[in-house]
LOVO-920492 format. One record per residue (C-alpha): residue number from 1; residue in three letters; x, z negated, y. Coordinates in Angstrom, 1 decimal, decimal comma. Layout:
// LOVO-920492
<lolum><gugu>NUM</gugu><dodren>Ala</dodren><X>X</X><Z>Z</Z><Y>Y</Y></lolum>
...
// end
This chain:
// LOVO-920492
<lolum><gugu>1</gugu><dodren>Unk</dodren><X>33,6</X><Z>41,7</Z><Y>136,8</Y></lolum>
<lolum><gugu>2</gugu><dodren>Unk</dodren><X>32,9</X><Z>39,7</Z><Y>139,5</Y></lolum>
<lolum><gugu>3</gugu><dodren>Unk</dodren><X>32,1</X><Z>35,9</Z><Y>140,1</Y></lolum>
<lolum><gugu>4</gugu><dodren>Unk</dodren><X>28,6</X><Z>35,4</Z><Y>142,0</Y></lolum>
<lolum><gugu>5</gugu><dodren>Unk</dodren><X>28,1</X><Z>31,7</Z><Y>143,4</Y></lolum>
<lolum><gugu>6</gugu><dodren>Unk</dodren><X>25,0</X><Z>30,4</Z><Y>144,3</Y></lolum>
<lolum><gugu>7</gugu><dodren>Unk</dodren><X>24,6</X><Z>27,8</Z><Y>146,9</Y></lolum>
<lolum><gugu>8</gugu><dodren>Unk</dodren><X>21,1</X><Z>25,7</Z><Y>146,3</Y></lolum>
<lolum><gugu>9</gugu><dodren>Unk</dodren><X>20,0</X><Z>22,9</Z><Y>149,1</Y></lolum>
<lolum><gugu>10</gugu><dodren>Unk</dodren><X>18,2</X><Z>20,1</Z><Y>147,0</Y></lolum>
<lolum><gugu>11</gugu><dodren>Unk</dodren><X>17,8</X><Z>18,4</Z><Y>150,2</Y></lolum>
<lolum><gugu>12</gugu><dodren>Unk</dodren><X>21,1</X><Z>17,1</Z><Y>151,1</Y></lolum>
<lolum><gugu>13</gugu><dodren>Unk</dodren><X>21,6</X><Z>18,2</Z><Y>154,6</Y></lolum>
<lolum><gugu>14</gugu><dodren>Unk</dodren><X>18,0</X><Z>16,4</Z><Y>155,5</Y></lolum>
<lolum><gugu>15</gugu><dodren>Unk</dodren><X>19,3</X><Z>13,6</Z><Y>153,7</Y></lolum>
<lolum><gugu>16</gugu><dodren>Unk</dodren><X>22,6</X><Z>13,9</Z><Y>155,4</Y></lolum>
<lolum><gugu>17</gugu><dodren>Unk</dodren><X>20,5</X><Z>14,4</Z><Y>158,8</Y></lolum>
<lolum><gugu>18</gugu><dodren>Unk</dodren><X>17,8</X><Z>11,6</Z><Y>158,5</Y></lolum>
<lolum><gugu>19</gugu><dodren>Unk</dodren><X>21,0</X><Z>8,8</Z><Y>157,2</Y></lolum>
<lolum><gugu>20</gugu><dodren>Unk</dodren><X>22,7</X><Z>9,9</Z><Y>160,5</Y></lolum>
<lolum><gugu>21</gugu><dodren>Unk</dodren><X>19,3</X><Z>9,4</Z><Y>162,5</Y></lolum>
<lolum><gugu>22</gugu><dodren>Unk</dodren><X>19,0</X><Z>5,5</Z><Y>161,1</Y></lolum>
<lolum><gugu>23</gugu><dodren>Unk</dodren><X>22,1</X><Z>5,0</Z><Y>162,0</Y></lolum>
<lolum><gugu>24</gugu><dodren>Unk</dodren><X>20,8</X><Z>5,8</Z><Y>165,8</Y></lolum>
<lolum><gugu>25</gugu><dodren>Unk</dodren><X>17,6</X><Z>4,3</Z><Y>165,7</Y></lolum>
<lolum><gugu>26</gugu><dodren>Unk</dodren><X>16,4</X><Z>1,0</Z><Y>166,3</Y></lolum>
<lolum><gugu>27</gugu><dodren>Unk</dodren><X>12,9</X><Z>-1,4</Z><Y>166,4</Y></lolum>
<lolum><gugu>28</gugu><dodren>Unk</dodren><X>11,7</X><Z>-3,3</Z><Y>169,4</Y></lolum>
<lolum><gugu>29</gugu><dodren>Unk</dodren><X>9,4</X><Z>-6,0</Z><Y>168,3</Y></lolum>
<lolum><gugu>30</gugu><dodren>Unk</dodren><X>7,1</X><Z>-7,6</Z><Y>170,9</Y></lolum>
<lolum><gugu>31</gugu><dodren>Unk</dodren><X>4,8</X><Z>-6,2</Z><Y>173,3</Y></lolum>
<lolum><gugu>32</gugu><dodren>Unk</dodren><X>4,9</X><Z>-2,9</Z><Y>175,4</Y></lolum>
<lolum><gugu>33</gugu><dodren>Unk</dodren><X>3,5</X><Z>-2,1</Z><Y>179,2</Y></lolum>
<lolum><gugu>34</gugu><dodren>Unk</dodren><X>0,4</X><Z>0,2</Z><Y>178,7</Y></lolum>
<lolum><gugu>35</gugu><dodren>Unk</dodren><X>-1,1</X><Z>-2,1</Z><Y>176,0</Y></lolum>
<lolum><gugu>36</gugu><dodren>Unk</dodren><X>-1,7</X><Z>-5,4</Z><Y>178,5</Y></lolum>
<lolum><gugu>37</gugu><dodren>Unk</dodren><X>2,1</X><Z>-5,7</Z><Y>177,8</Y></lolum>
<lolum><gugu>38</gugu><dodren>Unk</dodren><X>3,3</X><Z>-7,6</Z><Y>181,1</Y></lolum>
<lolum><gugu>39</gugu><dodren>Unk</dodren><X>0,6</X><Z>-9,7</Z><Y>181,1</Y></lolum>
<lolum><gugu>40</gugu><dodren>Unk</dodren><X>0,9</X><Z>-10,5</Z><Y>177,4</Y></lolum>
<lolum><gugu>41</gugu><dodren>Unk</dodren><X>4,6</X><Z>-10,8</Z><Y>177,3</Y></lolum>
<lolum><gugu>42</gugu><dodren>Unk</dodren><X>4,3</X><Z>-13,0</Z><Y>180,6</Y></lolum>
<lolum><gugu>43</gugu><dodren>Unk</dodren><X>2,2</X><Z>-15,3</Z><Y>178,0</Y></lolum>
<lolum><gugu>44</gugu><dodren>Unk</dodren><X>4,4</X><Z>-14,9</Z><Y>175,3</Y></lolum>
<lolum><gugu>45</gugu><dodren>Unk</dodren><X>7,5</X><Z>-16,0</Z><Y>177,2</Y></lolum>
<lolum><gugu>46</gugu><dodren>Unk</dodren><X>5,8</X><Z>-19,3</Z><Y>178,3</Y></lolum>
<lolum><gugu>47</gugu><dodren>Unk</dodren><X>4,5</X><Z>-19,8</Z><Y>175,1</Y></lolum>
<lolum><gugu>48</gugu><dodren>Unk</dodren><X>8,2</X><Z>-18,7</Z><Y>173,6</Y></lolum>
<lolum><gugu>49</gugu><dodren>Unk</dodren><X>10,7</X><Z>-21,2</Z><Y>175,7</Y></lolum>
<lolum><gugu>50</gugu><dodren>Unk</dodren><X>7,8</X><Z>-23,3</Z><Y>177,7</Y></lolum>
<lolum><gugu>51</gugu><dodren>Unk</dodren><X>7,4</X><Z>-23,7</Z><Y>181,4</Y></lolum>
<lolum><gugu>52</gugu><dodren>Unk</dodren><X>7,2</X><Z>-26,0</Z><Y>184,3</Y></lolum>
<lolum><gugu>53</gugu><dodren>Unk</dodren><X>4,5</X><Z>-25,1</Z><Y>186,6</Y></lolum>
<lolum><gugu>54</gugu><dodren>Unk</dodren><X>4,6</X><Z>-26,8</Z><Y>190,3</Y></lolum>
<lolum><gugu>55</gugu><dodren>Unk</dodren><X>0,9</X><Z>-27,2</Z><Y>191,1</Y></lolum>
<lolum><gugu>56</gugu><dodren>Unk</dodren><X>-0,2</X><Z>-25,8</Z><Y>194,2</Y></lolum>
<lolum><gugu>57</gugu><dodren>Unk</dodren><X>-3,2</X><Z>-27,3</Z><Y>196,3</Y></lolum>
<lolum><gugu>58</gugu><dodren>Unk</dodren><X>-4,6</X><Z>-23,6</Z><Y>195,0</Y></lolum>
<lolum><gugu>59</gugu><dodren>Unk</dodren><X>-4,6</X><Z>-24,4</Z><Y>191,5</Y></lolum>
<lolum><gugu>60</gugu><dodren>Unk</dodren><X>-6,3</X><Z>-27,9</Z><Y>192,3</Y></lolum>
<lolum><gugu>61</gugu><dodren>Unk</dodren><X>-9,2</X><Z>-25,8</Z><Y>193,8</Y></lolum>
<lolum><gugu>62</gugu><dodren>Unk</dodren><X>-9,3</X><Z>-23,9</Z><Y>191,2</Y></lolum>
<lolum><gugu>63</gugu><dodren>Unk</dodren><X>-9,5</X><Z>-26,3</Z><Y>188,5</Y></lolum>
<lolum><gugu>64</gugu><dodren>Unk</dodren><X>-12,0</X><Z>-28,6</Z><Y>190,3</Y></lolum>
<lolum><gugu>65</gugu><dodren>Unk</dodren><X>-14,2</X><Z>-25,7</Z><Y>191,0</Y></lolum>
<lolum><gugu>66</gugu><dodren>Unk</dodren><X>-14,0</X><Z>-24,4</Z><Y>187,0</Y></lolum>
<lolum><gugu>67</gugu><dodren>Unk</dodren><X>-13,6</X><Z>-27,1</Z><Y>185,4</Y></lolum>
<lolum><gugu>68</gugu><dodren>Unk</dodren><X>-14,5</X><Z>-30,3</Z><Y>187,7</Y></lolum>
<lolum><gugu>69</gugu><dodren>Unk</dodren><X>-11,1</X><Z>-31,5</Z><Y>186,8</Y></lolum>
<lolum><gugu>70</gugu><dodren>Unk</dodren><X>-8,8</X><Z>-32,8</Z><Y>189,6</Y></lolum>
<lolum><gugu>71</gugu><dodren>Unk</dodren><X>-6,1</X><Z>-32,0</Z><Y>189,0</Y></lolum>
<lolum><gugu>72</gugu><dodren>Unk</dodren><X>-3,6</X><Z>-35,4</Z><Y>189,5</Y></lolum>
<lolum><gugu>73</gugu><dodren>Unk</dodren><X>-0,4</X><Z>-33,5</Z><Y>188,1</Y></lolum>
<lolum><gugu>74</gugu><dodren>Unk</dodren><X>2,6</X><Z>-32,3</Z><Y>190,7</Y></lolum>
<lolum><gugu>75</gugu><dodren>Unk</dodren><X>3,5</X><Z>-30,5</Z><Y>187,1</Y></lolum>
<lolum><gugu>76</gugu><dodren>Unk</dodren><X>1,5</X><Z>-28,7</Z><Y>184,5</Y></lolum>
<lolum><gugu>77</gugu><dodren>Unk</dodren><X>4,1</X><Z>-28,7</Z><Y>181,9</Y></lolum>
<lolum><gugu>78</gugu><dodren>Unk</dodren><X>3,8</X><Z>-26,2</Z><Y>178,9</Y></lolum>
<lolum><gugu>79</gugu><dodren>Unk</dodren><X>5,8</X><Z>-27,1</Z><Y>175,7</Y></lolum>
<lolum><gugu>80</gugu><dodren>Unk</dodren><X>7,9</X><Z>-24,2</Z><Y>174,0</Y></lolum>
<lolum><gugu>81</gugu><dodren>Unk</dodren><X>6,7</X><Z>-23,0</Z><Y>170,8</Y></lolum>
<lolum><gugu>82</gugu><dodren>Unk</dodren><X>9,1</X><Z>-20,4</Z><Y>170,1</Y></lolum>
<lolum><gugu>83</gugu><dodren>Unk</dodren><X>7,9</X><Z>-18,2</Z><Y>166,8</Y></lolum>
<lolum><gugu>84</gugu><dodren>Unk</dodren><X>9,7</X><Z>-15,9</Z><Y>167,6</Y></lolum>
<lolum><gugu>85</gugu><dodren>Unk</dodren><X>13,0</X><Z>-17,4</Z><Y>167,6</Y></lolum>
<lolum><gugu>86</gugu><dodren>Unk</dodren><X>11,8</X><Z>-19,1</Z><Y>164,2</Y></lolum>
<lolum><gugu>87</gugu><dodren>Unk</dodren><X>10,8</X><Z>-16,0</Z><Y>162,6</Y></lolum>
<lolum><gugu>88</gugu><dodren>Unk</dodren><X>14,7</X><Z>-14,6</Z><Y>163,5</Y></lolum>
<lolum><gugu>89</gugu><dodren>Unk</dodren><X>16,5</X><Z>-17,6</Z><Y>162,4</Y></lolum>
<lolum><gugu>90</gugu><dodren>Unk</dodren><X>14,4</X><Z>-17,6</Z><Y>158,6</Y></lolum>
<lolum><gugu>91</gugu><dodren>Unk</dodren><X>14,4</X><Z>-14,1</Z><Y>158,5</Y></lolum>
<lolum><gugu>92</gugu><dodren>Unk</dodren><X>17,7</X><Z>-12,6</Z><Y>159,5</Y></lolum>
<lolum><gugu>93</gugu><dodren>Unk</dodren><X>19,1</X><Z>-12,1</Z><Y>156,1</Y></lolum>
<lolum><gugu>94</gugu><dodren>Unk</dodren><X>15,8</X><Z>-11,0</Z><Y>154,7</Y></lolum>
<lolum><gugu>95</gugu><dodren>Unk</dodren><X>16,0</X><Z>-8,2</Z><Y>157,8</Y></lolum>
<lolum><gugu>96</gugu><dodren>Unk</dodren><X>19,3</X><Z>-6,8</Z><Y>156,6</Y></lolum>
<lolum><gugu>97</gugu><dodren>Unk</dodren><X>18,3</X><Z>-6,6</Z><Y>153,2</Y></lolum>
<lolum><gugu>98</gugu><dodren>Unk</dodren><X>15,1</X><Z>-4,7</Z><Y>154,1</Y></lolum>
<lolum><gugu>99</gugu><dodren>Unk</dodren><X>17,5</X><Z>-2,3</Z><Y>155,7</Y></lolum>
<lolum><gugu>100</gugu><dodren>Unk</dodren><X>19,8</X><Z>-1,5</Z><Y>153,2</Y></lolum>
<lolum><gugu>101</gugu><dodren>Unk</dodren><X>17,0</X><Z>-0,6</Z><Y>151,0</Y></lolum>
<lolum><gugu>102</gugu><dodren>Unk</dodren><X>15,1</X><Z>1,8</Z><Y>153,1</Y></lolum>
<lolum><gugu>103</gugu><dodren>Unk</dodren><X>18,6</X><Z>3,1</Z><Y>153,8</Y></lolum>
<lolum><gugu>104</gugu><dodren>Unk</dodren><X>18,8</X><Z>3,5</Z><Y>150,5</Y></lolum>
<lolum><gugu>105</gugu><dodren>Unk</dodren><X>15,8</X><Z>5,6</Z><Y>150,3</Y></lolum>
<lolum><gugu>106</gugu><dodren>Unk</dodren><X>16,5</X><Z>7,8</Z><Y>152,5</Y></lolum>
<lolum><gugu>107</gugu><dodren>Unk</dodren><X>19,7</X><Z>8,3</Z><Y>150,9</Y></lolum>
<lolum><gugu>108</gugu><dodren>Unk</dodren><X>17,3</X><Z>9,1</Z><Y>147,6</Y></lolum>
<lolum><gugu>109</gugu><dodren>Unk</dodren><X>15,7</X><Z>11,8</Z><Y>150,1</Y></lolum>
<lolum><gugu>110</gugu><dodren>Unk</dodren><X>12,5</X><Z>9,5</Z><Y>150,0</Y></lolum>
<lolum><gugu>111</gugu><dodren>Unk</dodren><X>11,4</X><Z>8,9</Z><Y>153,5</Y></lolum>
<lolum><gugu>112</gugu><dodren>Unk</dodren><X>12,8</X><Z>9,6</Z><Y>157,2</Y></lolum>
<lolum><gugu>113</gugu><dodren>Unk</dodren><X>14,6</X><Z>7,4</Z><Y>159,1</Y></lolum>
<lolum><gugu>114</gugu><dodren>Unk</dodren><X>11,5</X><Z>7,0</Z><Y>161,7</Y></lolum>
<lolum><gugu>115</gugu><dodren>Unk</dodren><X>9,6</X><Z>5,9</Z><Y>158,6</Y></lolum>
<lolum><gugu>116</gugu><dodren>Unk</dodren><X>12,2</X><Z>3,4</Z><Y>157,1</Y></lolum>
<lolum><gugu>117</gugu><dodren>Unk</dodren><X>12,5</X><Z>1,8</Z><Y>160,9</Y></lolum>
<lolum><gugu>118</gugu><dodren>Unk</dodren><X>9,0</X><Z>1,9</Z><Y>161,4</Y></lolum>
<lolum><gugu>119</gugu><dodren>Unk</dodren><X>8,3</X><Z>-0,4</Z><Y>157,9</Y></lolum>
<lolum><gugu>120</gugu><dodren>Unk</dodren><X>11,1</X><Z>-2,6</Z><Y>159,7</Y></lolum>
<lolum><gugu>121</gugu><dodren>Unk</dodren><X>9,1</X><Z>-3,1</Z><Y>162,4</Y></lolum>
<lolum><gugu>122</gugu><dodren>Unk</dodren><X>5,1</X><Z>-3,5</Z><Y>160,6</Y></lolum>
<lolum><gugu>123</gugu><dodren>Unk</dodren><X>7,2</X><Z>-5,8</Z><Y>158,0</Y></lolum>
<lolum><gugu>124</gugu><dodren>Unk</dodren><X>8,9</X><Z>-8,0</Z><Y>160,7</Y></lolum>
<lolum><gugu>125</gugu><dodren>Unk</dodren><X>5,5</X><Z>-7,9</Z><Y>163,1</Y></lolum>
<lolum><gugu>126</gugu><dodren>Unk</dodren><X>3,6</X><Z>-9,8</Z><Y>160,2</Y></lolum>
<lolum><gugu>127</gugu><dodren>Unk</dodren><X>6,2</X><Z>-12,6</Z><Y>160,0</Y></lolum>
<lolum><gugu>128</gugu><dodren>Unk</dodren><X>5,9</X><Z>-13,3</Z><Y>163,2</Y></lolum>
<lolum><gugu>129</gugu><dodren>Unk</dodren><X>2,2</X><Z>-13,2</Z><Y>163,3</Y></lolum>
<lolum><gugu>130</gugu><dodren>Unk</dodren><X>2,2</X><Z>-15,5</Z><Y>160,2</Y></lolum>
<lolum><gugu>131</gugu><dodren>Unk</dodren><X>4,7</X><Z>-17,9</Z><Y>161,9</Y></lolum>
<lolum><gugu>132</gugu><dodren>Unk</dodren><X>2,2</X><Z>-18,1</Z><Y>164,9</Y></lolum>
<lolum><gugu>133</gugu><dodren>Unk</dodren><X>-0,7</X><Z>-19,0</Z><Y>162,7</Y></lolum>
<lolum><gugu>134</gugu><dodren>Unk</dodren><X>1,4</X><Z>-21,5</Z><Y>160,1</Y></lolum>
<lolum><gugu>135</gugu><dodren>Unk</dodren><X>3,9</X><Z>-22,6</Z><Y>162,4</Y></lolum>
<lolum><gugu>136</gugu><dodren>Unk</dodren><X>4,3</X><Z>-26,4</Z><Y>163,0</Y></lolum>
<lolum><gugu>137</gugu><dodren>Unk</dodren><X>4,1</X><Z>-26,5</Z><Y>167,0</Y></lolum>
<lolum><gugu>138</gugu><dodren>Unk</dodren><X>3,9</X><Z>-28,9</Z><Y>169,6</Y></lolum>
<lolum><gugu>139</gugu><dodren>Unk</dodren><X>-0,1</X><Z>-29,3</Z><Y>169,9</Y></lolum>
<lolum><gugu>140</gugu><dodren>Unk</dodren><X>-2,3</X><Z>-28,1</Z><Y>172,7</Y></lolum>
<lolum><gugu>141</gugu><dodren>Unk</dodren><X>-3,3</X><Z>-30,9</Z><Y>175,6</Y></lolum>
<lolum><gugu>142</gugu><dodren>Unk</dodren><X>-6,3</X><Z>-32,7</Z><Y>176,0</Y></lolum>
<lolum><gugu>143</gugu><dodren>Unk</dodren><X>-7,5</X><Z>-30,6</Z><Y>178,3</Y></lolum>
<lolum><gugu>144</gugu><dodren>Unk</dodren><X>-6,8</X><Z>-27,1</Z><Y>176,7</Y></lolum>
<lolum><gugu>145</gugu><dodren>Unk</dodren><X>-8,5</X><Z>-28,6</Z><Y>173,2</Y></lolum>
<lolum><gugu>146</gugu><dodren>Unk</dodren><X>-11,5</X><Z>-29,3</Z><Y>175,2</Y></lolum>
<lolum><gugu>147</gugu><dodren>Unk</dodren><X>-11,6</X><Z>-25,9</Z><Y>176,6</Y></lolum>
<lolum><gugu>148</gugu><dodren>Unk</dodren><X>-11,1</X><Z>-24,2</Z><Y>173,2</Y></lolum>
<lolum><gugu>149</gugu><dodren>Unk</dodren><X>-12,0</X><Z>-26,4</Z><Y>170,7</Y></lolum>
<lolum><gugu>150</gugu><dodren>Unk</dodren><X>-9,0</X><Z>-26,8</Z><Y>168,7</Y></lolum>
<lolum><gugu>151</gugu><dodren>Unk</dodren><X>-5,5</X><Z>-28,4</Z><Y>169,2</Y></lolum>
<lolum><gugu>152</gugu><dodren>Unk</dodren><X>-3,9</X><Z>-25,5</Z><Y>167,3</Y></lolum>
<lolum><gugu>153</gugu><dodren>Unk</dodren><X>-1,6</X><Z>-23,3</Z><Y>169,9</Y></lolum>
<lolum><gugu>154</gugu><dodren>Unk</dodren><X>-0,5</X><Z>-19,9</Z><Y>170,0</Y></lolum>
<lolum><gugu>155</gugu><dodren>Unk</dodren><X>-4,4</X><Z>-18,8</Z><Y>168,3</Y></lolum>
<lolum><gugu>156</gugu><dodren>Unk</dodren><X>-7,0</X><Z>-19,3</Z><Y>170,8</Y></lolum>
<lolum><gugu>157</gugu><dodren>Unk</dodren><X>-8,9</X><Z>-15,5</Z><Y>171,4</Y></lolum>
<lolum><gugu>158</gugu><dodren>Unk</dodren><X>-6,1</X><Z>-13,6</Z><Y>168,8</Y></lolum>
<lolum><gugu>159</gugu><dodren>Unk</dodren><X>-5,2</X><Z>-11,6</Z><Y>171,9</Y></lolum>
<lolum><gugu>160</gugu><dodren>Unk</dodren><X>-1,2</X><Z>-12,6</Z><Y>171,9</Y></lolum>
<lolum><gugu>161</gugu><dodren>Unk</dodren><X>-1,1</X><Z>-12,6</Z><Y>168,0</Y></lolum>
<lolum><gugu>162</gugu><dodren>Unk</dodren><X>-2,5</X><Z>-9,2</Z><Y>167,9</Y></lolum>
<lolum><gugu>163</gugu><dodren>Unk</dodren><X>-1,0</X><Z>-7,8</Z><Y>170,6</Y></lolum>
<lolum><gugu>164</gugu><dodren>Unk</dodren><X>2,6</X><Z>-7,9</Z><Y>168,7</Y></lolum>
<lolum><gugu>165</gugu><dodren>Unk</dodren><X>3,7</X><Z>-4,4</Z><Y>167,8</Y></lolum>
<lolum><gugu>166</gugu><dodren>Unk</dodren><X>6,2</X><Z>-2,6</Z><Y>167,4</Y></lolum>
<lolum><gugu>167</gugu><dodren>Unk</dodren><X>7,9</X><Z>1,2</Z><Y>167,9</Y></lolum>
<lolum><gugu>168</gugu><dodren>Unk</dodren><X>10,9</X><Z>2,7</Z><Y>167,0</Y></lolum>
<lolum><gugu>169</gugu><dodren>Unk</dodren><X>13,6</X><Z>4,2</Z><Y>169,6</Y></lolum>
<lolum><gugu>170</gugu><dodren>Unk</dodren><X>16,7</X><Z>6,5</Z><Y>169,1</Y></lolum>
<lolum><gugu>171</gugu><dodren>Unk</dodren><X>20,1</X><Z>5,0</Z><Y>170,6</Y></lolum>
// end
């Protein structure tokens, strides 16, 4: 008479595997070389914290030549309108929550950890594209809402708003 024991994987070690994984993994927001990434996050960092720029007897050419402006400025001074820094500040909490419950379902044996960071990352990319279009931002100049038609920075072509992506990396 003799005792037979059965050991039955319901998924627990892939659970156990994927919860250790998260743990590891993180999301980069932002923009990424390969995709017009150094000149885009050139853009977005002057657009993020603003910038001074010396004007160089260069840029008068060029500007009288484009645009038959001359240029009178020693200083073409761009204003910050940091969305991204705005999207972290009324987010943050929102971003821990979010974490804890795919977490959670990975701990239910519902998704992998590439797919809980990767919703992370879509989720947080579309508040910081809708803080670019809503966000209350120091207006463009005269001379930029002449070229494009609109006072209304940070959305001019789309090219900055819809280059922000994300991806997902292992520590």
């Amino acid at each position: 008479m003799g005792v037979e024991v059965q050991d039955i994987d319901y998924g627990w070690d892939r659970i156990q595997k994927e919860a250790t994984k998260m743990r590891r993994m993180y999301t980069k927001v932002g923009y990424f070389a390969g995709e017009g990434g150094s000149d885009i996050a050139n853009i977005a960092a002057v657009q993020e914290h603003g910038a001074d720029i010396r004007v160089t007897p260069k840029m008068k050419g060029f500007f009288l030549f484009k645009f038959g402006v001359s240029l009178k400025k020693t200083v073409i001074r761009i204003p910050a309108r940091p969305w991204n820094r705005m999207t972290f500040d009324k987010y943050k909490e929102k971003v821990h929550k979010l974490m804890v419950y795919e977490f959670n379902r990975i701990l239910e044996g519902k998704q992998t950890a590439k797919s809980a960071m990767s919703k992370i990352g879509e989720w947080y990319v579309g508040k910081l594209k809708e803080t670019m279009t809503r966000g209350n931002f120091a207006p463009n100049s005269g001379f930029t809402v002449r070229q494009k038609g609109s006072s209304k920075p940070l959305i001019d072509t789309g090219t900055l708003r819809n280059s922000t992506t994300h991806r997902e990396f292992d520590k």
